[in-house]
N, C-alpha and C positions, 0 to 999 in steps of 0.2 A: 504494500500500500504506500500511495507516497502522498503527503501532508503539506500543504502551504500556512505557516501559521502569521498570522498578523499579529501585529501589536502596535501601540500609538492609536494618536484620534482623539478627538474628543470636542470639547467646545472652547473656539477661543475668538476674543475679540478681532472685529476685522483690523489688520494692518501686521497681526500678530502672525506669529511661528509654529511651525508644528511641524514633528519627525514622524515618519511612518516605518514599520520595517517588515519584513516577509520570511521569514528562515523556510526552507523547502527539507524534508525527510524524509525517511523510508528509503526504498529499493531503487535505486538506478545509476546511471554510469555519467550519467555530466548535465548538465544544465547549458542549453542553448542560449535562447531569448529570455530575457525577465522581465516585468513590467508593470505597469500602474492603470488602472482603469476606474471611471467613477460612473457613477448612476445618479442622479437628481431622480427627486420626485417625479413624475409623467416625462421624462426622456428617456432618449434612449441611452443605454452602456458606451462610455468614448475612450477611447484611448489616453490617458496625460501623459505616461512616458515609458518608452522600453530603453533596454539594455543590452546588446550581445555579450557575449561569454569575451569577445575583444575589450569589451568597454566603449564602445559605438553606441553612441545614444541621437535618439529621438524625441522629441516632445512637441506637445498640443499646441499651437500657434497660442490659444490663449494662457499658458501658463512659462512661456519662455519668458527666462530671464529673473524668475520666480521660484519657480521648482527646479530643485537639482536631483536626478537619479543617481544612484551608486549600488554597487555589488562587492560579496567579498565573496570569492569564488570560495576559499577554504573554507567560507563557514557554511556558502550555500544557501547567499543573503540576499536580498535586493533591499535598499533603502527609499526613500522619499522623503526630501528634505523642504517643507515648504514655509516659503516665507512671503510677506504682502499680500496673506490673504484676504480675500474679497468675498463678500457676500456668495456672487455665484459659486466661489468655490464648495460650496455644503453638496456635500454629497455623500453616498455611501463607495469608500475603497477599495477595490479589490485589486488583490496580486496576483500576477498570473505568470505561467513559466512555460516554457518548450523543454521537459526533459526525454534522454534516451533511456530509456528504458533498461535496457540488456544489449551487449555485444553486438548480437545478432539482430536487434532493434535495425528496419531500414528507413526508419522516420522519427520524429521525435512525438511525444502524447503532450497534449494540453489538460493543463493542468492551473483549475480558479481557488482562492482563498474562499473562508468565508462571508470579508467584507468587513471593512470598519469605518464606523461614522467618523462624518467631518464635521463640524457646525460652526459655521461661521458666522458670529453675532455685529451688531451696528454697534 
C-alpha cells in the first residue's frame, strides 16, 4: 500500500504564511512527479505546483512568485511553502505523486493525499 500523508493548513490571516508538507510511504521504487492541487468550494480540482524527481518545477500563473514547491527525495517529501496569501487562496490541499511501483512497473501509478484545508481570512 502506498500512503501520501499531509500535514500543515489551517487558518490564517490574508497576507500571512503557511507550510504545507506531503511524506509518500509504503511499497515502491522512486517517486516521479510531486505536486500541489487545491479544490475551492463549487470549482473544479487545479493544479498550484509540481515537482520532478530533477527538481523542475511548475506552478499556477496565479500563485507565482508566492508559492515555493520543494522535495527531499531521501525522505520522500514534497513541500508547499506559501506566502501573501489571499482570500482566493482557501481551498482544500491535496498532494499528489507519480510513483513506480516495482522494477518491472512500465508506468508510474497516481497517487492523491487526503486533503488539507487552507482558510484564508480578511
Amino acid at each position: 500500500q502506498v500512503q501520501l500523508e499531509e500535514s500543515g493548513g489551517g487558518l490564517v490571516q490574508a497576507g500571512g504564511s503557511l507550510s504545507l508538507s506531503c511524506a509518500a510511504s509504503g511499497r515502491f521504487v522512486s517517486i516521479n512527479r510531486m505536486g500541489w492541487y487545491r479544490q475551492a468550494p463549487g470549482k473544479q480540482r487545479e493544479l498550484v505546483a509540481d515537482i520532478t524527481s530533477g527538481g523542475g518545477t511548475n506552478y499556477a500563473d496565479s500563485v507565482k512568485g508566492r508559492f515555493t514547491i520543494s522535495r527531499d527525495n531521501t525522505q520522500n517529501t514534497v513541500y508547499l511553502q506559501m506566502n501573501s496569501l489571499k482570500l482566493e487562496d482557501t481551498a482544500v490541499y491535496y498532494c499528489n505523486a507519480f510513483l513506480r511501483r516495482t522494477l518491472l512497473s512500465t508506468s508510474d501509478t497516481q497517487y492523491w493525499g487526503q486533503g488539507t484545508q487552507v482558510a484564508v481570512s480578511s
